[in-house]
C-alpha positions in Angstrom: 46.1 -63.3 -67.1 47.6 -62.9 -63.6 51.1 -63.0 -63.3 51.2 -66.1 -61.3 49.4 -67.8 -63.9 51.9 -66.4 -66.6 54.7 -67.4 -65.0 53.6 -70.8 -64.2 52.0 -71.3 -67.8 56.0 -70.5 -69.2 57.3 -73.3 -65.8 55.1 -76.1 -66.9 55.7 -75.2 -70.8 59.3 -75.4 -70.3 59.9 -77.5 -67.9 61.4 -75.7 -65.6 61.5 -74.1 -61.8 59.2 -70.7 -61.3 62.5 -68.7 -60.8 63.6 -69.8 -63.6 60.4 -69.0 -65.8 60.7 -65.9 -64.2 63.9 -65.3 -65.5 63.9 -66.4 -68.8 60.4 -64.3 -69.2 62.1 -61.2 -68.2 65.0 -62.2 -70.8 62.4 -62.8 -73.4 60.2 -59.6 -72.9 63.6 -57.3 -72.4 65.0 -58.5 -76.0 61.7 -58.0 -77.6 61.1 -54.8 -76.4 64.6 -54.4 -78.2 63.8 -55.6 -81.6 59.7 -54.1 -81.6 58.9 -50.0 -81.7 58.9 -48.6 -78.1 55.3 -47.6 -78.8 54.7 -51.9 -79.7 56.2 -52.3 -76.5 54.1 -50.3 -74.2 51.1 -51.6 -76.5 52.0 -55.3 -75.9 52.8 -54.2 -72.0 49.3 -52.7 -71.6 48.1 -56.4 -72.1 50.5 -57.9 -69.6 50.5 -58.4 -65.8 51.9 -55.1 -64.3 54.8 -57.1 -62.8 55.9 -57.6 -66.8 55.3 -54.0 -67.7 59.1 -52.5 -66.8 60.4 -55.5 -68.9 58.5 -54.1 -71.6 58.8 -50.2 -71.0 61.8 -49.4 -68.8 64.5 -48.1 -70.7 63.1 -49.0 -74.5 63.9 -46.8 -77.4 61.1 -45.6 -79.9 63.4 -47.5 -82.8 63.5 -50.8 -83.2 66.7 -52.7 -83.6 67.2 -54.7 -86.6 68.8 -58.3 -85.8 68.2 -61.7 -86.9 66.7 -65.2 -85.1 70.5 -65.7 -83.7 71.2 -62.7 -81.7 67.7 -62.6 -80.5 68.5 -66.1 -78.9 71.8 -65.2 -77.9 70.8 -61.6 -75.8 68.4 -63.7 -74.3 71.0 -66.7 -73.6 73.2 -63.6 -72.5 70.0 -62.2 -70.1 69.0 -65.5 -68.3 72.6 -66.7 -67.8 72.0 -69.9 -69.9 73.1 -71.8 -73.0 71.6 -70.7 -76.5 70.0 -73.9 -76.8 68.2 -73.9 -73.2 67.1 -70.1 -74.2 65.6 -71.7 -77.4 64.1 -74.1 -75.7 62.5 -72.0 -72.7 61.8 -69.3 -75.4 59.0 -70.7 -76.7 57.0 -71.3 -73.5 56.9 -67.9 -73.1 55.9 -66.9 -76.4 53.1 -69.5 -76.2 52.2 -67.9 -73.3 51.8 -64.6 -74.2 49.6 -66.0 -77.5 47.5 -66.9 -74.5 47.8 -63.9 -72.8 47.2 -60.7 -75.4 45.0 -60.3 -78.5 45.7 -61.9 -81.9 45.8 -58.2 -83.2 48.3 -57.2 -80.5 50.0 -60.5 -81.7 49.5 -59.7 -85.5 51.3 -56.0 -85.2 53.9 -57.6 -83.2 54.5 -60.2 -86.1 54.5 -57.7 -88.7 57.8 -55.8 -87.0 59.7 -59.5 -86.9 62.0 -60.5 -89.8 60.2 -63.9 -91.1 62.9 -66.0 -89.0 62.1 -65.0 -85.8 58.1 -64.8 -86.7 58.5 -68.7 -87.3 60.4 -69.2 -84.3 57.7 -67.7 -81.8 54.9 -69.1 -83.5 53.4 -65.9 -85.0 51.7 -66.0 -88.3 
């Protein structure tokens, strides 16, 4: 997937402007190269548009970080400069985008470093 077409899928999913997608994409990616391994992160990047890659790669630790649904919603709230319940909202366009975009086994080893919370809230399984 090209990144114009990412970005666009996460627009239309949401609702929302393209700078805006772009934004709360880069919010999205950034806190879940947070709460994943740093080698999960440049796996999941190596499936990405290159544009996404430093979201994903930039500044990550090999540890994850252990926090729950809430603070996952509230860094990105925090990242895109909007409300917890607009990140919520816009959060899931990306994530349905990148089920799109990557491998179910990319999407399967990213699952299985997610508390059960957050795994519902992004649609893995």
């Amino acid at each position: 997937m090209k990144y114009d077409e990412f970005i666009r899928s996460v627009a239309q999913g949401a609702g929302i402007s393209y700078e805006d997608a772009e934004r709360i994409t880069e919010a999205t990616l950034r806190t879940l190269a947070e709460r994943i391994t740093g080698g999960e992160a440049k796996d999941l990047a190596s499936q990405l548009p290159k544009q996404l890659k430093p979201f994903l790669t930039i500044g990550v630790r090999e540890e994850a970080e252990a926090f729950d649904v809430d603070v996952f919603v509230a860094r990105v709230a925090d990242r895109a400069g909007i409300d917890p319940d607009q990140a919520l909202a816009q959060m899931g366009a990306v994530f349905a985008t990148l089920r799109e975009a990557v491998t179910t086994g990319e999407l399967d080893d990213i699952a299985a470093q997610l508390p059960d919370g957050l795994r519902d809230l992004l649609g893995f399984h």
